[in-house]
LODOKE-756874 format. One record per residue (C-alpha): y, z, x; residue in one letter. Coordinates in steps of 0.25 Angstrom, whole numbers, always signed. Example, Ala and Ser with C-alpha at 12.3 -4.5 7.8 and 13.67 -1.06 7.14 Angstrom:
residues 2
[[-18,+31,+49],"A"]
[[-4,+29,+55],"S"]
This chain:
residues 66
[[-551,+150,+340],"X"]
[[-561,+144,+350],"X"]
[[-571,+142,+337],"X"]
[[-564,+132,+330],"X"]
[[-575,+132,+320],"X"]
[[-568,+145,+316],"X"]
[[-555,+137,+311],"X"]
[[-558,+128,+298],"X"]
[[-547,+116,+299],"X"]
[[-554,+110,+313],"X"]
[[-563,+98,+316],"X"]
[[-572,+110,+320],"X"]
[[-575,+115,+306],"X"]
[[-588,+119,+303],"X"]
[[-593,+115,+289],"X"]
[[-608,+120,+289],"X"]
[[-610,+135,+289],"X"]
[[-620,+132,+302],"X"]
[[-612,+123,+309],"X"]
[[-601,+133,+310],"X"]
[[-612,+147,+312],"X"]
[[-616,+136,+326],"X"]
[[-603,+132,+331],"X"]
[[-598,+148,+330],"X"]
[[-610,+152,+336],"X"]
[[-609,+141,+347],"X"]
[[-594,+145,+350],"X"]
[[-598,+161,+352],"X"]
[[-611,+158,+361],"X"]
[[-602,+149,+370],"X"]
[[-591,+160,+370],"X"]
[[-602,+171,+373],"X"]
[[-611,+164,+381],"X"]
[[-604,+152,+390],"X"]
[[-589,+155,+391],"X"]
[[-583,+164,+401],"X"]
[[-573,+174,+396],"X"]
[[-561,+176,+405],"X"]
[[-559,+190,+404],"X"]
[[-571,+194,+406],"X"]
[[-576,+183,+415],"X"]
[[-590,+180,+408],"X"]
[[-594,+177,+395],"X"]
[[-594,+187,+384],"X"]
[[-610,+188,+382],"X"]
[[-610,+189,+397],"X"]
[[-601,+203,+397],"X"]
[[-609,+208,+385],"X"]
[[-621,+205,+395],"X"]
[[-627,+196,+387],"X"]
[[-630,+186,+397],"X"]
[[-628,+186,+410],"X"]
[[-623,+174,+415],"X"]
[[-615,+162,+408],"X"]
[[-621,+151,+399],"X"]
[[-619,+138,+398],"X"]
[[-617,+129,+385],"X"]
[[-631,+124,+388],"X"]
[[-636,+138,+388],"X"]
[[-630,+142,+375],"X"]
[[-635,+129,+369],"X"]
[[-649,+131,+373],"X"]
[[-647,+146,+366],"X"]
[[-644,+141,+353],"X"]
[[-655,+130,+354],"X"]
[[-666,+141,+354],"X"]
């Protein structure tokens, strides 16, 4: 439900293939990479040890940039 690229009737909708492959892939890095999980007090690439200390949106950006 935080994807609302994922529901078709929204002012989100995505109606290019690639539009809709970028948001998706936008929403999962910022949910893997910048925000913190409650339960587990870190982000999820953080406990798969991934990385090892948070990102900011700016970090994420310059990651896809590249």
């Amino acid at each position: 439900m935080r994807c609302r690229r994922l529901t078709r009737l929204t002012n989100a909708f995505s109606k290019k293939l690639e539009n809709f492959k970028a948001a998706v892939a936008l929403h999962y890095g910022y949910y893997n990479f910048v925000k913190s999980n409650i339960a587990i007090r870190c982000t999820p690439a953080m406990a798969a040890g991934v990385t090892s200390a948070f990102w900011t949106v700016r970090d994420l950006v310059e990651m896809i940039e590249t």
